[in-house]
C-alpha atoms as one frame of an Amber mdcrd trajectory, in Angstrom:
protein
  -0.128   2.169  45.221  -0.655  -1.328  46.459  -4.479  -2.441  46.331  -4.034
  -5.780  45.459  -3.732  -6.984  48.758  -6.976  -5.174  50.153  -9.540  -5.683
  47.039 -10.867  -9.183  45.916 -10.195  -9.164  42.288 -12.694 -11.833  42.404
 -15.109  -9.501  42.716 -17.065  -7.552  40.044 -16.952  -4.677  41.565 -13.236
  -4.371  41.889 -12.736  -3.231  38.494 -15.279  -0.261  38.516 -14.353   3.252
  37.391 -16.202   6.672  37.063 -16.539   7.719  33.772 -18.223  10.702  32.673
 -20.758  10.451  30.187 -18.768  12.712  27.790 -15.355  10.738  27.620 -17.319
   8.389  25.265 -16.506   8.814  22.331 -19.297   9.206  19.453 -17.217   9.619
  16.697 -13.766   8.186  15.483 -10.767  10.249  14.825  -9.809  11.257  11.398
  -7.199   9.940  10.312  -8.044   6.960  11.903  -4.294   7.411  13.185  -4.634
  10.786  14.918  -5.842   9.037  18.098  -4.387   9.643  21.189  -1.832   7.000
  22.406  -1.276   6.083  25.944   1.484   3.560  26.510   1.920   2.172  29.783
   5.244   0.469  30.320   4.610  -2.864  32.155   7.256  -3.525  34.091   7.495
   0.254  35.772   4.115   1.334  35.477   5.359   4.205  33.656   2.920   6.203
  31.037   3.917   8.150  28.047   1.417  10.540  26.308   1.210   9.971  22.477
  -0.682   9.992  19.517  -1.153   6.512  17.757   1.217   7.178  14.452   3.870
   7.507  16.997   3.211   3.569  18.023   6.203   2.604  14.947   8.577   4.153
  17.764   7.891   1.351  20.338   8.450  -1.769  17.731  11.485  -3.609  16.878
  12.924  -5.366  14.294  11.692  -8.735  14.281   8.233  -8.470  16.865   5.568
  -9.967  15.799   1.876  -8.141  15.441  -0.802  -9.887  15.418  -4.143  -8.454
  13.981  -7.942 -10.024  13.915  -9.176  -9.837  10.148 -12.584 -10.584  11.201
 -15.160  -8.065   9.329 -18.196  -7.015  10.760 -21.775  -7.606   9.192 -24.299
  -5.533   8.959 -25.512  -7.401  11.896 -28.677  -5.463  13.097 -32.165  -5.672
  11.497 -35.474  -4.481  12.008 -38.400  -5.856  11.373 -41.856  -6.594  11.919
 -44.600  -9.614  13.303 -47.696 -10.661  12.000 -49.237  -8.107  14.545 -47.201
  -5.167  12.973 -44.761  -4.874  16.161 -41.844  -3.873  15.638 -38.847  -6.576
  16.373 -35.436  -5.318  16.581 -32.529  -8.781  15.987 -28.873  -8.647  16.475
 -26.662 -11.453  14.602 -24.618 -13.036  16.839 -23.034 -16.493  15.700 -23.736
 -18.541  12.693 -24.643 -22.073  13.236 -25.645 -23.110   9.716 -26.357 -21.576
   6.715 -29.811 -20.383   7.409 -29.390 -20.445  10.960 -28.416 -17.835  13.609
 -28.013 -17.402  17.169 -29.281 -14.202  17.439 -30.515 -11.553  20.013 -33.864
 -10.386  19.816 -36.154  -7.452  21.268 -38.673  -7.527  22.757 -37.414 -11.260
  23.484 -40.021 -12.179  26.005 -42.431 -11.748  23.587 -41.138 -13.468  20.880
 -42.015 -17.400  21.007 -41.071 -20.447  19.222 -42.704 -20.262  15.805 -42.910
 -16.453  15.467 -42.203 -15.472  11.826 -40.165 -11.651  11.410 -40.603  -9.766
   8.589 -37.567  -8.015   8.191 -38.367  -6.962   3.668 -39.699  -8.519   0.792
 -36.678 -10.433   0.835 -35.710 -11.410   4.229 -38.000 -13.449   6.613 -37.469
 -14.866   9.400 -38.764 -18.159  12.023 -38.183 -18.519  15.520 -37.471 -22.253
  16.100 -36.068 -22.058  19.745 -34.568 -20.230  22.852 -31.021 -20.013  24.257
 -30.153 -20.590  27.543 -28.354 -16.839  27.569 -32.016 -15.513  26.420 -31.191
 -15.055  23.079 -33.267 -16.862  20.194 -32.407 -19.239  17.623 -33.455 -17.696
  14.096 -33.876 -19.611  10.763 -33.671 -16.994   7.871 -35.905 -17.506   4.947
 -34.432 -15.769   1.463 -33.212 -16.079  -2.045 -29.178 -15.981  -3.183 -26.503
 -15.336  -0.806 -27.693 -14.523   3.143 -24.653 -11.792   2.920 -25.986 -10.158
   0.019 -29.473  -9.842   1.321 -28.366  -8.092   5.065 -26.413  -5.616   2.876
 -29.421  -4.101   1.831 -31.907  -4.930   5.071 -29.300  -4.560   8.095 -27.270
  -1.832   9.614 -24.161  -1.502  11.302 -24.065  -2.824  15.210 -22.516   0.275
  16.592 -23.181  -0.069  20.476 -25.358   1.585  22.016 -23.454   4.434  23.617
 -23.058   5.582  20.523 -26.113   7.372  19.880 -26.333   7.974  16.178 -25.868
   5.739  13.261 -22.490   6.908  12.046 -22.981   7.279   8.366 -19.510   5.426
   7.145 -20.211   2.075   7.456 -16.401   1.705   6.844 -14.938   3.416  10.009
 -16.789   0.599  11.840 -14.515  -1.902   9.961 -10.436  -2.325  10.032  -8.406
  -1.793   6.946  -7.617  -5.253   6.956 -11.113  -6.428   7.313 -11.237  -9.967
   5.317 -13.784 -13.054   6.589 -17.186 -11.708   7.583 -18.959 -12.494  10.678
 -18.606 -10.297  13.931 -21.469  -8.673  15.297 -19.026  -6.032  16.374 -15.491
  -4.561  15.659 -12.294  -5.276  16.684 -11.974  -2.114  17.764  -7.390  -1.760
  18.737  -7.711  -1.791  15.038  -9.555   0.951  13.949  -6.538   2.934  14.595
  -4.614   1.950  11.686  -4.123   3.123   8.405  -2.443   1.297   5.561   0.178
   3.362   5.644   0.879   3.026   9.471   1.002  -0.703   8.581   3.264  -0.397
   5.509   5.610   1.479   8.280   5.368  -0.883  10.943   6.954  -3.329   8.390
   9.475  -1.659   7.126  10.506  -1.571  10.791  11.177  -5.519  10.177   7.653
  -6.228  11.693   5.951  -9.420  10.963   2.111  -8.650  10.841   0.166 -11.857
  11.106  -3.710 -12.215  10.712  -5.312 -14.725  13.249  -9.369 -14.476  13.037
 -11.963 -14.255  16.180 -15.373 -13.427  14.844 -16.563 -11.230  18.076 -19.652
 -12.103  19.254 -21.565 -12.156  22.873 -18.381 -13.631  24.713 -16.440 -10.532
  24.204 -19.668  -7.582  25.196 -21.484  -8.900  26.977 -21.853  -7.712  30.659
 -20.884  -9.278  33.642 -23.575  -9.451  36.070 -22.260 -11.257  38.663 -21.147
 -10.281  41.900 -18.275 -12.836  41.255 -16.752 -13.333  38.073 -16.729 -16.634
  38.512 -19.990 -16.623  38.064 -19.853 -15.646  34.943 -20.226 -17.749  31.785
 -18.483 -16.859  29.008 -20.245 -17.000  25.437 -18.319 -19.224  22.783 -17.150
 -17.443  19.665 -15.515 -18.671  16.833 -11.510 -18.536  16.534  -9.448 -19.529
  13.283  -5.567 -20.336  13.715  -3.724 -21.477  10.652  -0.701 -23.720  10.267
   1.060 -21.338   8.659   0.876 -18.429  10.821   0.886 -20.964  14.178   4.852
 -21.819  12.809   5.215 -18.499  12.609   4.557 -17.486  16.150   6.157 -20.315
  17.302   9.904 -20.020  15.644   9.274 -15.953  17.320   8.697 -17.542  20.243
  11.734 -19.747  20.022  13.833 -16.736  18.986  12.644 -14.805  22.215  10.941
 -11.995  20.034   8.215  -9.954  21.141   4.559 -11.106  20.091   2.072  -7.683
  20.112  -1.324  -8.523  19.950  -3.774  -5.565  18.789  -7.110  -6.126  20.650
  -8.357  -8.630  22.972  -9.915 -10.843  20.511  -6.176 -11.114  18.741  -5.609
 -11.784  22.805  -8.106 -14.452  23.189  -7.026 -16.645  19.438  -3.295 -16.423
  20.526  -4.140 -18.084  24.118  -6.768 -20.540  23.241  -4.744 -21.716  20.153
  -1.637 -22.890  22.229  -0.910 -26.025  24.239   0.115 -25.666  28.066   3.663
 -25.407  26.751   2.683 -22.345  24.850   3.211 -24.261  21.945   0.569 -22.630
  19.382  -1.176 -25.451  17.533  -3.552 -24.564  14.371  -6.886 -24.557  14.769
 -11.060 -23.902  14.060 -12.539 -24.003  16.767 -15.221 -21.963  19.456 -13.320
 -20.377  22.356 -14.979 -19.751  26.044 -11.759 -18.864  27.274 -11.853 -15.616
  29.903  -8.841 -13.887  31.432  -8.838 -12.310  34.649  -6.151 -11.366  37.167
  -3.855 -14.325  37.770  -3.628 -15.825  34.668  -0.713 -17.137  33.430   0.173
 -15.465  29.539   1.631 -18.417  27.360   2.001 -16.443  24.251   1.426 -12.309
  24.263   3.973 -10.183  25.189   2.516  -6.462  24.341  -1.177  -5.530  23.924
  -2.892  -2.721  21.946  -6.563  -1.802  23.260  -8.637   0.562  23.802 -10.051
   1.889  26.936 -13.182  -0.656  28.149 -15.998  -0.575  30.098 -16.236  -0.477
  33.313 -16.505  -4.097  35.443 -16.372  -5.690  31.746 -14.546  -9.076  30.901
 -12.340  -6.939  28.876 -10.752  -4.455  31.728 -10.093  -7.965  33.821  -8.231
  -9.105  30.835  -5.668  -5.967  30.730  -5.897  -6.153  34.873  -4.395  -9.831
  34.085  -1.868  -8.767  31.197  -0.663  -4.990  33.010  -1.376  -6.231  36.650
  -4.644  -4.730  38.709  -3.021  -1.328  40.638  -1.451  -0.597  37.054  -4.906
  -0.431  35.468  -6.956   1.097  37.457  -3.957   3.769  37.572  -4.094   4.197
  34.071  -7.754   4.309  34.102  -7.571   7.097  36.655  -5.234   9.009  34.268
  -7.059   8.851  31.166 -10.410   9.944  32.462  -8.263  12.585  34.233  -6.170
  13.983  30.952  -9.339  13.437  29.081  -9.311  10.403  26.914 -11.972   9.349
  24.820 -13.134   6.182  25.640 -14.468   2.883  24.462 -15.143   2.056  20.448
 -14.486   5.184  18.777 -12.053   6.331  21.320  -8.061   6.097  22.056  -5.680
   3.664  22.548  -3.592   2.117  25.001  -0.382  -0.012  23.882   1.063  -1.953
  27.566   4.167  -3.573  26.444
């Protein structure tokens, strides 16, 4: 299969797949490692059928996995106007401490100035738009702001998943730290502690970068080119530590695995044109498509992703375009379950 040469990868449209409604899955696996496992083989193209404990088999001693401790908030609240209407607000990125960049419905009827009710402890004042129509929120409470959304807000699950899923935890990794995603990581959810405990006594190093996932990573492309498309900053943490880290593996030609896109999008934002990975805090825009050049990640773990989404051009960049869509084509046809709750995919 060669369709490189005959579709425009440029184009939104070229990374479009049928996917019936019930491949999505509503509810994660339990164990969280009990997921199905599909591992394509980059160079060949070649796909083995697995289930996700099995992943220790494809390690060796001395790669390098690198994980996103990001933890989400309870990011969603509802509350109420003046008027009594209902206002629905989504956290997205902190920019002080009483202030949030936020996404808010029914936006176009929110203006500057409106006060949200969201409980007796929790207000909150509109003080301006975003150029992505979003609003800027200042919060109004007493003690710590993540204290007071523990109690008010709920759990961002997206919304193909149709019920609130009544474990806040299976929404989180095990190795959840530093809170501030408006959404999982969600390669992660897959392992246990004792998969990880495993993976290292296979001579593993696990390393813990942090992207807290916000609009850049979800939201849609709605472009007819994706060049069009402008990529939402979100916050990225890279320590000096774990940067000398990566590079002496790097140095020693040993295998860097990132698990997840985010993990992904810290490891190639945080190095020089060399590849050189240089510590950092910082916002990322950065967005991957088909014929980028990787400086750092050798082996990806992911789920399966939305159709024409900024996350199925990043694999189409890391696995090459004909060898996604292929895989694509197999999973819906072997039955996979698909997107946040659903199975993995390890391309190395």
């Amino acid at each position: 299969m060669n369709n490189e040469k005959n579709i425009d990868l440029l184009t939104t449209k070229a990374y479009y797949y049928d996917l019936p409604e019930e491949l999505i899955a509503q509810t994660p696996a339990e164990p969280r490692d009990s997921s199905r496992l599909l591992v394509c083989h980059k160079d060949s193209g070649a796909i083995d059928h697995r289930v996700f404990s099995d992943i220790v088999e494809y390690f060796n001693a001395g790669d390098v996995l690198v994980v996103n401790n990001t933890k989400v908030l309870p990011a969603r609240l509802y509350g109420k106007k003046s008027t009594g209407a209902n206002i629905e607000t989504l956290l997205l990125k902190r920019i002080d401490i009483n202030t949030w960049e936020c996404l808010a419905k029914p936006g176009k009827r929110l203006k500057v100035g409106t006060e949200i009710v969201y409980s007796d402890k929790l207000k909150g004042e509109i003080v301006s738009d975003t150029d992505f129509g979003g609003k800027i929120i200042k919060f109004h409470y007493e003690g710590v702001f993540e204290d007071v959304i523990a109690g008010v807000g709920v759990m961002p699950l997206p919304p193909y998943i149709k019920k609130q899923y009544k474990d806040p935890s299976r929404y989180q990794t095990v190795y959840n730290k530093v809170s501030g995603s408006s959404a999982a990581p969600t390669a992660g959810l897959h392992f246990t502690p004792e998969l990880l405990d495993r993976i290292k006594a296979k001579g593993v190093t696990i390393i813990e970068v942090l992207l807290h996932v916000g609009l850049g990573t979800f939201r849609p492309v709605d472009e007819d080119n994706i060049l069009d498309h402008d990529m939402h900053s979100e916050y990225i943490e890279m320590s000096e530590e774990n940067a000398r880290l990566l590079n002496e593996a790097k140095s020693q030609g040993r295998r860097i695995i990132a698990v997840g896109t985010t993990s992904v999008r810290v490891l190639e934002s945080s190095c020089d044109d060399n590849g050189v990975i240089v510590p950092c805090q910082k916002e990322t825009k950065i967005f991957i498509y088909p014929g980028y050049k990787f400086k750092v990640v050798d082996g990806l773990i992911t789920n399966f992703h939305l159709p024409e989404s900024t996350l199925i051009m990043l694999v189409s960049a890391f696995l090459g375009y004909d060898k996604t869509m292929n895989m694509y084509k197999i999973a819906v046809e072997d039955r996979y379950r698909f997107f946040s709750f659903g199975d993995a995919t390890l391309l190395i």
